[in-house]
C-alpha positions in Angstrom: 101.2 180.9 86.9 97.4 181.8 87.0 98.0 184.2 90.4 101.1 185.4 88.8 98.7 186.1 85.9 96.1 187.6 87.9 97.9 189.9 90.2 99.3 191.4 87.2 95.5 191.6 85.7 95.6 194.7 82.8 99.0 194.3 82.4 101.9 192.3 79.7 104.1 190.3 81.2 106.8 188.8 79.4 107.6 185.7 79.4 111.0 186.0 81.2 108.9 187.5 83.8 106.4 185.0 84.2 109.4 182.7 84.2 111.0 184.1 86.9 107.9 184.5 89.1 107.4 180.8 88.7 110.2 178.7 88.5 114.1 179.1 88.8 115.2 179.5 85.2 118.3 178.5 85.6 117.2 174.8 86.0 117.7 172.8 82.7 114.1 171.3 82.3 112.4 175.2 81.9 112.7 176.5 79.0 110.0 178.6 77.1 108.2 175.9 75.0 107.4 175.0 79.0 105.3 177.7 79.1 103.3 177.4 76.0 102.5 174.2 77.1 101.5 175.7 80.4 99.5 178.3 79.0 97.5 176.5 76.5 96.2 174.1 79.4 95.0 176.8 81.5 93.3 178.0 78.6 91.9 174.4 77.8 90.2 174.0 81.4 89.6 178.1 82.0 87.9 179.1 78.5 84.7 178.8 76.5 86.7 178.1 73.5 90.6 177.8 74.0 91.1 178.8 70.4 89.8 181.7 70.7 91.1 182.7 74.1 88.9 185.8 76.1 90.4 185.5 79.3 94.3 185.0 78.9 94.8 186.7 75.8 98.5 186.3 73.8 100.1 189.8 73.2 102.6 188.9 70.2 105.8 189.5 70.4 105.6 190.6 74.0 103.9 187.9 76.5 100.6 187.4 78.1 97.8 189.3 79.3 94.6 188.8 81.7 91.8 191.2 81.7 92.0 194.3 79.6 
């Protein structure tokens, strides 16, 4: 997820898309609360300060973004 992430660096990517680049979502055990979950741990170990992330930044109602 972080490469997906970071080869897309500047731009949104949804979360179907990040979905799709990572796992088959047609299996039963993704859904999208698995990415929240996925996201927020990256954020845990990558940032200063998770709650206030810098580096993977939450565009709402879109997806996720990494660098500006």
């Amino acid at each position: 997820m972080l490469l997906a992430l970071f080869a897309n660096q500047g731009r949104i990517l949804t979360r179907a898309q990040i979905l799709a680049q990572i796992w088959d979502v047609d299996e039963d055990f993704v859904n999208d609360n698995t990415l929240t979950v996925y996201i927020k741990r990256l954020r845990e170990k990558l940032e200063d300060d998770p709650q206030n992330p810098v580096l993977i930044k939450t565009v709402r109602g879109l997806g996720y973004k990494v660098g500006e």
